[in-house]
Backbone as JSON Lines, residues from 0, in Angstrom:
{"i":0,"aa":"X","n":[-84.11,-45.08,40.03],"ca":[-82.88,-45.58,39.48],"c":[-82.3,-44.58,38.47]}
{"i":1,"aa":"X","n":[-83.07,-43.99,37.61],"ca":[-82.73,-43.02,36.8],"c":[-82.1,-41.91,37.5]}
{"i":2,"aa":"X","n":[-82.2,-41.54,38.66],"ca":[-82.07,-40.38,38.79],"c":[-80.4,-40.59,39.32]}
{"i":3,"aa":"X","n":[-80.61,-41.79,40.38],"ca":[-79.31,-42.35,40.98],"c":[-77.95,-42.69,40.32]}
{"i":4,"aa":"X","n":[-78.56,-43.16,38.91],"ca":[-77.55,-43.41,37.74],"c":[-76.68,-41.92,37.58]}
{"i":5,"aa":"X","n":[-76.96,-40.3,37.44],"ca":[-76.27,-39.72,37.35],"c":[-75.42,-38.96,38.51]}
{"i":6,"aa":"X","n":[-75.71,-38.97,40.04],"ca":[-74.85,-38.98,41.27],"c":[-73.48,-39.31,40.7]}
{"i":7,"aa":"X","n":[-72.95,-40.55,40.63],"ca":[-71.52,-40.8,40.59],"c":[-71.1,-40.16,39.51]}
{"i":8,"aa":"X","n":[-71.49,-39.83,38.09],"ca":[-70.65,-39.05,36.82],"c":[-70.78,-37.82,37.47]}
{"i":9,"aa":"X","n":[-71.85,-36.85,37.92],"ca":[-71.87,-35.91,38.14],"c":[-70.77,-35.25,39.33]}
{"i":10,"aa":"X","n":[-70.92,-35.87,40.17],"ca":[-69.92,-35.72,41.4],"c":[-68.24,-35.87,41.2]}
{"i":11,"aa":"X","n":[-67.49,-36.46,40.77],"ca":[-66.76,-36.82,40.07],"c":[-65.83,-37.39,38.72]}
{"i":12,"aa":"X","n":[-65.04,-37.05,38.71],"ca":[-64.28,-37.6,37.33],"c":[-64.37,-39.0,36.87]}
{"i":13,"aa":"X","n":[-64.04,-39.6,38.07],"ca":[-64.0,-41.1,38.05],"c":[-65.39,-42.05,38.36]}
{"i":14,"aa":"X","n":[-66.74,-41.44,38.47],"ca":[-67.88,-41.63,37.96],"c":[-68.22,-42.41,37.14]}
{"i":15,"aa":"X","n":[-67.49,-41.79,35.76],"ca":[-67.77,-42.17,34.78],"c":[-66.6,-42.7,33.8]}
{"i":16,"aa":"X","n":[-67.05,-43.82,33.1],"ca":[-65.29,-43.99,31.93],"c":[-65.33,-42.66,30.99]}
{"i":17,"aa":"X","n":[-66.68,-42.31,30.95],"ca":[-67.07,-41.34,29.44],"c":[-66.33,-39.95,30.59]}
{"i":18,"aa":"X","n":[-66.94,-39.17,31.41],"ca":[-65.47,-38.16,32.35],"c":[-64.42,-38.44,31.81]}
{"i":19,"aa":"X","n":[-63.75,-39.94,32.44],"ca":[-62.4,-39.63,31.88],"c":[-61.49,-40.09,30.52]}
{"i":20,"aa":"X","n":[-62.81,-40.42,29.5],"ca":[-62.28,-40.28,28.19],"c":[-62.04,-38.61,27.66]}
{"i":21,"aa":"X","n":[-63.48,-38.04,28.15],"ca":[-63.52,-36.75,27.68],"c":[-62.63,-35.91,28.51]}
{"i":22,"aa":"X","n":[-61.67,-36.04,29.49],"ca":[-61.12,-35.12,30.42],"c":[-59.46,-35.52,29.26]}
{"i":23,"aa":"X","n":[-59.07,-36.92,29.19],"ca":[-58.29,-37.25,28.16],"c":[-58.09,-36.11,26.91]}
{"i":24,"aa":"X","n":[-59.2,-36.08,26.21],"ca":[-59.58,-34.98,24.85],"c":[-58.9,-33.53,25.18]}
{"i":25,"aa":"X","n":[-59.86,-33.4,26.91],"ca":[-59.9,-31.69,26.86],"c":[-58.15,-31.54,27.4]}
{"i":26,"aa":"X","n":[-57.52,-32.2,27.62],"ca":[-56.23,-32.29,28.14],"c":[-55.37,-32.19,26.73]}
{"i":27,"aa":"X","n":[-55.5,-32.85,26.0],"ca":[-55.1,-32.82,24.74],"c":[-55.23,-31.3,23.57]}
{"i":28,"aa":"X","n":[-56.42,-31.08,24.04],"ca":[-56.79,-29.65,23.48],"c":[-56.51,-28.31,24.13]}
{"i":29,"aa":"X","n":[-55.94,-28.78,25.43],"ca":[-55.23,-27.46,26.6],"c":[-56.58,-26.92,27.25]}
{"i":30,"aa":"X","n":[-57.65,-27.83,27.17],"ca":[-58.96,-27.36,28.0],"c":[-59.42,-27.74,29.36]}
{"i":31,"aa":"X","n":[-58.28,-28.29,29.7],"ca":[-58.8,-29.57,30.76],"c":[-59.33,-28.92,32.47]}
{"i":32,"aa":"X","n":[-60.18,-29.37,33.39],"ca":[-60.57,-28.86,34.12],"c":[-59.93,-29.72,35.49]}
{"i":33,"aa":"X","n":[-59.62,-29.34,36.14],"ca":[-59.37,-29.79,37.14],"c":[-59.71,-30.77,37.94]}
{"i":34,"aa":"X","n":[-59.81,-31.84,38.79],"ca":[-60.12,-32.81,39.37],"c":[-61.05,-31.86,40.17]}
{"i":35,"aa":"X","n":[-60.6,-30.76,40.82],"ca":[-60.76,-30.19,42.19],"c":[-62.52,-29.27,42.09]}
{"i":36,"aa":"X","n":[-61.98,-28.33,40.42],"ca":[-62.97,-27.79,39.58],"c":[-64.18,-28.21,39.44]}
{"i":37,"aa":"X","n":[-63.65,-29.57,39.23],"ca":[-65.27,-30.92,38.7],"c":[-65.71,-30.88,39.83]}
{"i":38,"aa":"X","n":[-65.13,-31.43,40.29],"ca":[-65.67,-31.82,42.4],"c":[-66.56,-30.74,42.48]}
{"i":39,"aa":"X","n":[-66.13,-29.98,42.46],"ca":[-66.94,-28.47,43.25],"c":[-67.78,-28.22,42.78]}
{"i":40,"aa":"X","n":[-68.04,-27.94,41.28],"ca":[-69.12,-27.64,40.95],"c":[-70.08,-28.94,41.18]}
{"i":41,"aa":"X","n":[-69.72,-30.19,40.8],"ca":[-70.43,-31.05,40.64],"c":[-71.02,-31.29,42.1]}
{"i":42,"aa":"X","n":[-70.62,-31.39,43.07],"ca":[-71.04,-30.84,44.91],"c":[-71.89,-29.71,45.15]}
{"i":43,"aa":"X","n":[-71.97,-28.51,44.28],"ca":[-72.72,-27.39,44.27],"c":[-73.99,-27.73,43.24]}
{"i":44,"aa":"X","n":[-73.88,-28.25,41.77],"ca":[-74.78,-28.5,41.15],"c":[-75.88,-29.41,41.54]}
{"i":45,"aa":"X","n":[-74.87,-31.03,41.94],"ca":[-75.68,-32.3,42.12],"c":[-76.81,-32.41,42.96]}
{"i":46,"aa":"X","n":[-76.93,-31.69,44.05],"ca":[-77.98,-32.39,45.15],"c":[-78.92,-31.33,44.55]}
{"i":47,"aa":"X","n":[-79.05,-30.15,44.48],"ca":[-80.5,-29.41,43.85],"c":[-80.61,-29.92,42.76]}
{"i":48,"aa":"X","n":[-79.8,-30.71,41.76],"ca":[-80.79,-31.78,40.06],"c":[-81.27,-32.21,40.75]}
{"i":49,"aa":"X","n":[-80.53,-32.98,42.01],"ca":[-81.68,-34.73,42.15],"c":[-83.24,-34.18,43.02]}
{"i":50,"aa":"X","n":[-82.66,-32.81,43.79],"ca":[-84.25,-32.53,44.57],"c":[-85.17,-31.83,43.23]}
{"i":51,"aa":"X","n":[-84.86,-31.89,42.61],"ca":[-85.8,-31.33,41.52],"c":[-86.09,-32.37,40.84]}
{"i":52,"aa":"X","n":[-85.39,-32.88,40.28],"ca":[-85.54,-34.58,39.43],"c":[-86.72,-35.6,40.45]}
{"i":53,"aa":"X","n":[-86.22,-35.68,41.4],"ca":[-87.34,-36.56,42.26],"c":[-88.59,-35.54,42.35]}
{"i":54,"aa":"X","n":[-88.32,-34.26,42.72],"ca":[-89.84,-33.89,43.03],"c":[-90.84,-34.02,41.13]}
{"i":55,"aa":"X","n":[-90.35,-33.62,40.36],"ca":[-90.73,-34.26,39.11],"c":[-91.27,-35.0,38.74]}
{"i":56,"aa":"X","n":[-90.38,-36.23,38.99],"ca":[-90.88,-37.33,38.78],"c":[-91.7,-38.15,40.1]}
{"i":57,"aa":"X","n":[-91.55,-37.37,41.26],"ca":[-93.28,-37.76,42.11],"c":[-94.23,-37.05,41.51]}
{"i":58,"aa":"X","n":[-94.0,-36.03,40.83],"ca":[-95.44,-35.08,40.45],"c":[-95.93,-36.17,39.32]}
{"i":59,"aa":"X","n":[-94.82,-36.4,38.1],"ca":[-95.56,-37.2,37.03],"c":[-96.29,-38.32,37.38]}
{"i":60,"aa":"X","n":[-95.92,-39.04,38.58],"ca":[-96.06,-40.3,38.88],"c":[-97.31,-39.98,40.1]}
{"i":61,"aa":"X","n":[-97.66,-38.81,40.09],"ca":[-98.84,-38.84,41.32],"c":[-98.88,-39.15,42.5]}
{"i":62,"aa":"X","n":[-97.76,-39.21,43.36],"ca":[-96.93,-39.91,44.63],"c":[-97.21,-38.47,45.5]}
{"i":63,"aa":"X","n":[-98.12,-38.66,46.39],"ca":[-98.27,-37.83,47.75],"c":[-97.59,-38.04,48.75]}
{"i":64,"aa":"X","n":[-96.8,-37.43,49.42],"ca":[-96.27,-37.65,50.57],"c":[-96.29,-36.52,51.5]}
């Protein structure tokens, strides 16, 4: 569940309310990143956290498969 909880913020803007409070801010400050920007990286970053995050947490948890 932990790990699943960060998929939707990570992947998108609209993920999260906290994304688009903070996309609000960086818009305000002339920092703001793109809808398209987030997507992409967050599509390039997300699936190697979670294969690392799960293999992790099978190692802590002693889970052979």
């Amino acid at each position: 569940m932990l790990v699943g909880v960060g998929i939707g913020p990570n992947l998108s803007y609209a993920g999260s309310i906290a994304n688009l409070l903070w996309r609000r801010v960086m818009i305000e400050d002339g920092a703001a990143v793109s809808w398209r920007e987030f997507s992409r990286i967050g599509i390039v970053t997300t699936p190697p956290a979670i294969v690392v995050a799960v293999a992790l947490l099978s190692f802590a948890l002693g889970v052979r498969g």
